[in-house]
N, C-alpha and C positions, 0 to 999 in steps of 0.2 A: 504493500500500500504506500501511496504516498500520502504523508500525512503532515499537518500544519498544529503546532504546538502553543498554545498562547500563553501567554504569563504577563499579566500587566508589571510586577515586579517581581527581580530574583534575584536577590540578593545571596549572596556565595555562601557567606559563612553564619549560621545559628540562623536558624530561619529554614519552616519546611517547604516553601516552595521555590527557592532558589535547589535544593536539594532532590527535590521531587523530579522539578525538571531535566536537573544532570543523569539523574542514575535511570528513569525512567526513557530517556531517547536513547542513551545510551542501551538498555536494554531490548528497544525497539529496534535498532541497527543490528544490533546483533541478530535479529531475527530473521533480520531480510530487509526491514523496510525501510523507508527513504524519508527520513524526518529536517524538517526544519523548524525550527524552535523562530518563534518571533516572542521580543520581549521589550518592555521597556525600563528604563535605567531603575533602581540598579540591573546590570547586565550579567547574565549568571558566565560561571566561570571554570574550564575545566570540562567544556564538555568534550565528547568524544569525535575526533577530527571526521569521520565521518559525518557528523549531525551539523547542518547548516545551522548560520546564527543570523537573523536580517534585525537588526535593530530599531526597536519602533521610538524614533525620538520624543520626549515628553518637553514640556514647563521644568518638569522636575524640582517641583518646588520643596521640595522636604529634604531634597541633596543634602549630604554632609559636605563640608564642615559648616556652612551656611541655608539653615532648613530655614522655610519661610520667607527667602528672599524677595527682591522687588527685579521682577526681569526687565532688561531693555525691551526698549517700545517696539524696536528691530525682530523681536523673537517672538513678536506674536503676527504669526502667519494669515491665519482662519479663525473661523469662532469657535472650531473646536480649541485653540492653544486660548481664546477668552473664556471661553466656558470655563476651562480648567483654573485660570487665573480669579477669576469670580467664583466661584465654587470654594478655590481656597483662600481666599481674604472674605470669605462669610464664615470661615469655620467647619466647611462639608471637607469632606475626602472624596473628591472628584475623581483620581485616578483608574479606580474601577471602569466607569463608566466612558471616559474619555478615552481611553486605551480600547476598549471596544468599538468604537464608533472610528477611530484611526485603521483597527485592523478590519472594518466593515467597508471603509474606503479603498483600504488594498487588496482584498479579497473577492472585491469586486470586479476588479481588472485582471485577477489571477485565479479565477472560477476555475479552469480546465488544468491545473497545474495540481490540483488535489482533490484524493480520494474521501477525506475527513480531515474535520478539523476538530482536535482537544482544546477545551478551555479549562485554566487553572486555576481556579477559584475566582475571576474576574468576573462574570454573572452579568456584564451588562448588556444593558440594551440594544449597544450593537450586534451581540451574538442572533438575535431575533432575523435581523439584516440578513447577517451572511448565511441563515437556514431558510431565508424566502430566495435566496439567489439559487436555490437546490443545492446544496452543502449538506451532508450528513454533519451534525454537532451532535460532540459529548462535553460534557462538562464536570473536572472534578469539585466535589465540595468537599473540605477536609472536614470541618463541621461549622452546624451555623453560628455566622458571626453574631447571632440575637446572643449568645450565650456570654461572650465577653460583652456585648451589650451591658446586660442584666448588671452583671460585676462594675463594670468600671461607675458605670454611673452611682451603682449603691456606695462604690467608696470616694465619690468627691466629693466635695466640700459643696455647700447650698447651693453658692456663690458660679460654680462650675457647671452645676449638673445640665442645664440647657444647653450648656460649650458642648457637652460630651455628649446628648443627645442629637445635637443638629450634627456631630462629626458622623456618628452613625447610622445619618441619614441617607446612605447608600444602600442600608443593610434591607430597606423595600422595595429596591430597583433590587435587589437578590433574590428573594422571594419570588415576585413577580418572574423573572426570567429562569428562576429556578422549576416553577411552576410550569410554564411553555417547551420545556427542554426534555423531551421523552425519556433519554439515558443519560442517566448522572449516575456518576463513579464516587463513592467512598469508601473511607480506609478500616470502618468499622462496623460492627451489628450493631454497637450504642449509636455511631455518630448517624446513622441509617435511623434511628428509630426517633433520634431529635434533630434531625432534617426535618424528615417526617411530619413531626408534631410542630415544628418553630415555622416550617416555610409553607404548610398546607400540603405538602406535596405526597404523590400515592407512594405508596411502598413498590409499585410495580416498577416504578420508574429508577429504582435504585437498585445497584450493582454495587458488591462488596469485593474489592479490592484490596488489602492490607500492603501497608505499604514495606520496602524490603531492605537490606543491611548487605553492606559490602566486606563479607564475613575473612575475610583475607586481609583488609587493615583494620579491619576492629576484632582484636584477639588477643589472647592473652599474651603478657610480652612481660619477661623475669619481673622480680621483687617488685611488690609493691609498700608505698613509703607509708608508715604505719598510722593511724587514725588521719588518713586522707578520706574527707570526704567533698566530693564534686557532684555539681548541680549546674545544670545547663534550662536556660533560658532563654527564649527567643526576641523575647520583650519584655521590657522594663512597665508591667503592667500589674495589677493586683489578680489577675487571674492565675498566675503563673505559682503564686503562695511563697514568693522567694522570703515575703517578711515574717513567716510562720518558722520557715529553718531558721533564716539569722537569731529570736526570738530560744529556739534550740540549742543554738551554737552559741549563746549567751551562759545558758545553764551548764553545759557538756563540757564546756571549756575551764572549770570549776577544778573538775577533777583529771583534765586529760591536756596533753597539747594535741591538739588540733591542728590540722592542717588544710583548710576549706577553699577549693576551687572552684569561683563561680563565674562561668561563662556563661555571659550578657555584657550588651551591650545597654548602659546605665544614661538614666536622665541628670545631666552636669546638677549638682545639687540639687537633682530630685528625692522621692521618698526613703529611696533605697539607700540611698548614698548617706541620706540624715540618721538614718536607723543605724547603721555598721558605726557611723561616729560615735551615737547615746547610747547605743551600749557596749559602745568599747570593745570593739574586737576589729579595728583596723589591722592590727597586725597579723591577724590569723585567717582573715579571710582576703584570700589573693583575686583581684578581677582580670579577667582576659577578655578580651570582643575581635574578632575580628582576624583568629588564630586559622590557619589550614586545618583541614580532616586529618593529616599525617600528625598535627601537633595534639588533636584532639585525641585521636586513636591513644596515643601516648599517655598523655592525661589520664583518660579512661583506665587504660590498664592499669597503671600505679597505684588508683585509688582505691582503699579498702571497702566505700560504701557511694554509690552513689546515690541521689536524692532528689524523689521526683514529688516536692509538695504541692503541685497543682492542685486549683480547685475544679479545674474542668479539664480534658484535654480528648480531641477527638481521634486521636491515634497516639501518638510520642515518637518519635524518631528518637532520640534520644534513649526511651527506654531500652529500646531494640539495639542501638549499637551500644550500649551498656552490658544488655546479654553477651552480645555477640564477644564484647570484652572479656568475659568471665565475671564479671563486677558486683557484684550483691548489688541489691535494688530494696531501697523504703520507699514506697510510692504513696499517694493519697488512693482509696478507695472512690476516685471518682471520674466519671464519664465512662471512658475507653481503658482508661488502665491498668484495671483486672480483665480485661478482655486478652490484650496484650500482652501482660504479665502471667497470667495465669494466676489460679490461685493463689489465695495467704500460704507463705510458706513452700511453695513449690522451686520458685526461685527469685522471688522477692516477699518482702514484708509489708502488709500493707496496713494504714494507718487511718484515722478518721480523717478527714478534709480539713482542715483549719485548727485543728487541735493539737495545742502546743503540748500538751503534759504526753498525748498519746507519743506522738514523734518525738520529743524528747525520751522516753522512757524505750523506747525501739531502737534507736539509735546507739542511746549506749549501751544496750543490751545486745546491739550484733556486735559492735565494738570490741565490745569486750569477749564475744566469742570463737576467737579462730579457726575452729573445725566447724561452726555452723557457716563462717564467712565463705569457708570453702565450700562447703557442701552448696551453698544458693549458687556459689560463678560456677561451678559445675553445671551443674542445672541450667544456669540461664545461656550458658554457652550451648547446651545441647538443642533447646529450645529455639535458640536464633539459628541454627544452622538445619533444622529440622523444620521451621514454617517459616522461614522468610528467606525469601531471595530475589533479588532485581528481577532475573531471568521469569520468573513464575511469576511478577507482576505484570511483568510486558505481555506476558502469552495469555494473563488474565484480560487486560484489558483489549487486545489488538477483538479476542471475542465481543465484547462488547461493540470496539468499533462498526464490528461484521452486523451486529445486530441495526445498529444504526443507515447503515449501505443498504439492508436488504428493507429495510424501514421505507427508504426516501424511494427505494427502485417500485417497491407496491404503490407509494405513491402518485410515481409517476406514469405507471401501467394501469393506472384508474384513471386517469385523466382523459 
């Protein structure tokens, strides 16, 4: 097949759909087909020379090291680069939508050049476009963004809470287009059943995918440095429970040296950053953002315990190349990651959501037990190399694809 890859952003490092995108064309090449990825900034990275990359230029207004800039008058083209500019000086997150309507312009002109096209969680309005042009469209949802919704808004301040709502006022142009889109791809049976329920959408219309681990750099690799525990984040958000371990790692640090690696990428004197100050454990808790998979892999393996406090999470990447490491795992009890993990005790420990006395008390309880620490990376090592693998996502979804093609072909033999 040839096939057309969307990602409005993909960003490289800690973040799952910069990742999604790499391992997954890459596992589509490998199978036969002929992928090209379009994306806009951040530009994912590392993908496999086979897979085309056509870059879909944005505003790119959230750029580092200057997010929120004022662009030149020179750089806005079209009313799609104003849209996007008005969208974001009112407070919305336009890029979803704007990055659709750009790849609806080009896809236009490039109808006959592909078999299907994947969408990665962008859900906007232009994907509607390029499935009236006759385009077979799938779309992945890793889970609905109403869920970080719910969260961020419950923890800002009065003062915010309107900012935080109108930012997630893209999350109903989601729905909506999630609703019009027959085959949507997810990573989960939980993240499946709160689509489901968050977007309206039928259960028929979802395909379970779980997403895979590159079990040859994430592996166990000699000595690990002793009460290392590592905790990986995507974003510096409340969903993610990063303030529930530091909160841990306050108590734990009492009686042990610690050694806590937490890879995020941090808001400059935001919450996170104030909390590691007030309760004093700058020293112990090391931050990295923006490391290679090769420096992660490493990480990973060293660390005696990794730690996955979400309060919600529609699959983890993370969790999974954690297994694949051998790594012992305290996860929260919530969303997707008993799904993922497998049972309490199989080869991770799982914990209540947001309760600090539970996660504290588990923690230093595998800590201190060497033969159980081993017994869980055993375990989760066998687990990652036994259901997850790039290969057997790609052969999962290209089926989907097929269902999609043989969708539009009825289609059009009814016509």
């Amino acid at each position: 097949m040839r096939i057309a890859l969307l990602s409005y952003r993909s960003k490289t490092h800690c973040g799952g759909q910069g990742v999604y995108v790499r391992h997954l064309s890459r596992g589509l090449v490998e199978l036969g087909h002929d992928v090209e990825v379009f994306s806009g900034p951040p530009y994912p990275g590392g993908l496999d020379p086979r897979v085309t990359l056509t870059e879909v230029p944005s505003l790119d207004l959230y750029r580092e090291p200057d997010p929120f800039r004022i662009p030149r008058p020179s750089e806005i083209h079209d009313r799609i680069d104003l849209l996007e500019l008005l969208g974001t000086w009112t407070a919305a997150f336009p890029e979803p939508k704007t990055f659709c309507m750009r790849m609806a312009r080009i896809l236009a002109e490039r109808r006959d050049d592909f078999d299907v096209v994947h969408d990665n969680q962008s859900l906007g309005t232009g994907l509607l476009d390029i499935a009236a042009v006759g385009l077979p469209v799938v779309a992945t949802v890793h889970h609905p963004i109403t869920r970080d919704k719910v969260l961020d808004v419950a923890a800002a301040k009065w003062w915010r809470k309107p900012l935080v709502r109108r930012w997630y006022g893209f999350a109903e142009m989601q729905k909506d287009v999630a609703r019009r889109i027959p085959e949507l791809l997810t990573v989960s049976s939980t993240s499946a059943a709160d689509i489901a329920d968050d977007f309206a959408v039928s259960p028929d219309q979802l395909h379970v995918v779980p997403l895979g681990v590159d079990t040859e750099l994430f592996k166990p690799a000699g000595d690990r440095v002793r009460n290392r525990v590592i905790a990986i984040a995507s974003a510096d958000v409340p969903l993610k429970g990063v303030n529930h371990l530091l909160h841990a790692v306050a108590r734990l640090r009492v009686e042990r040296d610690l050694d806590v690696q937490l890879i995020s990428k941090l808001e400059p004197n935001g919450p996170t950053e104030k909390l590691i100050a007030e309760l004093g454990i700058s020293d112990i808790v090391h931050i990295s953002s923006g490391i290679s998979d090769g420096e992660l892999a490493e990480l990973l393996a060293s660390s005696e315990v990794a730690c996955i406090p979400s309060l919600y999470e529609g699959f983890s990447l993370p969790a999974v190349e954690a297994m694949a490491s051998g790594t012992p795992i305290v996860a929260s009890r919530a969303g997707a990651l008993p799904e993922v993990v497998g049972v309490d005790g199989e080869c991770a420990r799982l914990v209540t959501p947001g309760d600090v006395d539970d996660l504290t008390r588990v923690l230093g309880d595998l800590l201190d037990s060497p033969l159980e620490l081993r017994r869980l990376g055993a375990a989760g090592r066998r687990r990652a190399v036994d259901v997850f693998s790039w290969e057997s996502v790609a052969a999962q979804t290209v089926s989907v694809y097929e269902m999609a093609r043989e969708r539009v072909r009825k289609q059009h033999a009814d016509r």
